[in-house]
C-alpha positions in Angstrom: -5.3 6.9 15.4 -4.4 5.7 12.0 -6.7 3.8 9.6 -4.4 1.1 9.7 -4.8 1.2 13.9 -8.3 1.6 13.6 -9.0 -1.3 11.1 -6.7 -3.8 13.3 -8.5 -2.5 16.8 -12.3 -3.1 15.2 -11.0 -6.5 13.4 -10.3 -7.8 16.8 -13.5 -6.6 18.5 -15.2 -8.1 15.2 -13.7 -11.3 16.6 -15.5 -10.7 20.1 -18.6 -9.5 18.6 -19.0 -11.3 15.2 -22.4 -10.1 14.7 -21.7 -6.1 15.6 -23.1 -4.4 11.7 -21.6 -1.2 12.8 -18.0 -3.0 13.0 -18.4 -4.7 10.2 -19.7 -1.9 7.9 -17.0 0.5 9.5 -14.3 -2.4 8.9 -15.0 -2.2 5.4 -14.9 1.4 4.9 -11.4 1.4 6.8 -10.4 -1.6 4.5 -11.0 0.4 1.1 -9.2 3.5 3.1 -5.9 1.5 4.0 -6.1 0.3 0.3 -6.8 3.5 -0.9 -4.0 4.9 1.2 -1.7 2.4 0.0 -2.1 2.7 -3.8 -1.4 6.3 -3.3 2.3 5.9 -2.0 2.7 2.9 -4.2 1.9 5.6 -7.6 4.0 8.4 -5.6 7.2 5.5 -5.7 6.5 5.0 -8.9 6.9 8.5 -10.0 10.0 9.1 -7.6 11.6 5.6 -9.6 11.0 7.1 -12.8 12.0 10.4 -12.4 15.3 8.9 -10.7 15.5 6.6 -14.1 14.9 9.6 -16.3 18.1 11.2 -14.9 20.3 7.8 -15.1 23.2 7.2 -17.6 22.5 4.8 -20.5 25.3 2.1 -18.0 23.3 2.6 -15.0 19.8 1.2 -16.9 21.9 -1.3 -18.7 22.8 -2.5 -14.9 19.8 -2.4 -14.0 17.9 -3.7 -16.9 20.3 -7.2 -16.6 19.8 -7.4 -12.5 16.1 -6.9 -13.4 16.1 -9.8 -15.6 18.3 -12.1 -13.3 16.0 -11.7 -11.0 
C-alpha cells in the first residue's frame, strides 16, 4: 500500500476513533512522508524543465517567456 493509501485509510479510522494516539502519531509521520515524497518529484520536474529549457532556441524561450507573463 502507498503512503498516500495508507495516510487516507488511518485519516478515516481517525474519524471513527478520534482519540486512537497510535493513528494519530502514525498519521503524522505518513503526512511528512507524502510531503516528503512530493517535493522530491516536484525538484526532479524542475530539473527535467530546465534541462529541456537549456536545449531550447533563443524563439522558443521568447515564446514562452511572453505566454509566461500573459498568464
Amino acid at each position: 500500500m502507498t503512503p498516500a493509501a495508507e495516510l487516507h485509510r488511518l485519516e478515516q479510522l481517525l474519524m471513527v476513533f478520534p482519540m486512537a494516539i497510535r493513528i494519530r502519531r502514525r498519521v503524522q509521520e505518513l503526512r511528512l512522508v507524502v510531503a516528503r515524497e512530493q517535493e522530491s518529484r516536484l525538484r526532479a520536474l524542475r530539473g527535467r524543465i530546465r534541462r529541456g529549457l537549456s536545449g531550447a532556441s533563443i524563439d522558443t524561450l521568447a515564446r514562452l517567456a511572453r505566454e509566461l507573463e500573459a498568464s
